[in-house]
C-alpha positions as CSV (number, residue, x, y, z in Angstrom):
1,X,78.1,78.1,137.4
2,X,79.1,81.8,138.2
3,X,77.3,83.4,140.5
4,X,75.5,86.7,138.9
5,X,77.8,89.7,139.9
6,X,75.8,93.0,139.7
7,X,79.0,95.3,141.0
8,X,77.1,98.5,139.2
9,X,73.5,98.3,140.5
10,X,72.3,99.6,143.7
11,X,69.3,99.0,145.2
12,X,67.4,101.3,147.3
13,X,64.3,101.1,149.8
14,X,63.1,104.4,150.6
15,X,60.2,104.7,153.1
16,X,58.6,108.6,154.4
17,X,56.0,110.3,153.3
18,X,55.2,112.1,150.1
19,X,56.0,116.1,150.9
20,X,53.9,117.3,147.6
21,X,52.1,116.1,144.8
22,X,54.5,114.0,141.9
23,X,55.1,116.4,139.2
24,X,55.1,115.1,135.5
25,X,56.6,116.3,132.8
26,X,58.5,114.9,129.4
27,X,62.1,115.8,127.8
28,X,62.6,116.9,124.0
29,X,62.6,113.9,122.4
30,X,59.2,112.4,124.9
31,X,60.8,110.8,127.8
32,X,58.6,111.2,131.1
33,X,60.5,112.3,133.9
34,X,58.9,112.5,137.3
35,X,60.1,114.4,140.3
36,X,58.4,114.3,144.2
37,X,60.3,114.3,147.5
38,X,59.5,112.4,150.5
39,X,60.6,113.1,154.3
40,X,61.8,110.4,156.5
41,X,61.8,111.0,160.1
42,X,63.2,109.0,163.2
43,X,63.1,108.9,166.3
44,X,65.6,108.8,169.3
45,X,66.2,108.9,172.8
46,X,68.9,111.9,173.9
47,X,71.8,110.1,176.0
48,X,72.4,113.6,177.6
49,X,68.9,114.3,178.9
50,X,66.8,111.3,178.3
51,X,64.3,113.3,176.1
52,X,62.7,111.9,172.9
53,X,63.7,113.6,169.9
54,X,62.6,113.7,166.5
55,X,64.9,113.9,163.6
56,X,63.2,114.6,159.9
57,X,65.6,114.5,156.6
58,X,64.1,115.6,153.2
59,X,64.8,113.3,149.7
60,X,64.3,114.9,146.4
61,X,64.0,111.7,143.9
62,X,63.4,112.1,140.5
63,X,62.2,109.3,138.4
64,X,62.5,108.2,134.6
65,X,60.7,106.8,131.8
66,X,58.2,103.7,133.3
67,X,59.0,104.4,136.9
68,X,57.9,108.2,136.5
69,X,54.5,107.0,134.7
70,X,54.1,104.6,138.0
71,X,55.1,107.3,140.4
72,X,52.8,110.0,139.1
């Protein structure tokens, strides 16, 4: 049997925390379409000076269709 080759699909775990409320809306033709953005932050120890730093990056996602009903 052929192992199941999925060369097109990626999968994603994104973990932060929600920046501002999910907003909703739908297209034309009445597909839902969901966009929020989360912030992920990490932290890290500065080789030079030995100080704890925190590093914060910003992700706009936008979701469609049954995933944007879920995520609103």
């Amino acid at each position: 049997m052929n192992p199941l080759r999925l060369g097109h699909l990626n999968n994603v775990l994104l973990i932060g925390r929600l920046v501002a409320d999910p907003e909703l809306r739908y297209t034309q033709k009445g597909a839902p379409v969901c966009d929020f953005r989360i912030a992920c932050s990490r932290r890290y120890k500065n080789r030079e000076t030995g100080e704890w730093q925190e590093d914060t990056l910003f992700i706009n996602i936008v979701a469609w269709r049954r995933q944007a009903e879920l995520a609103n």
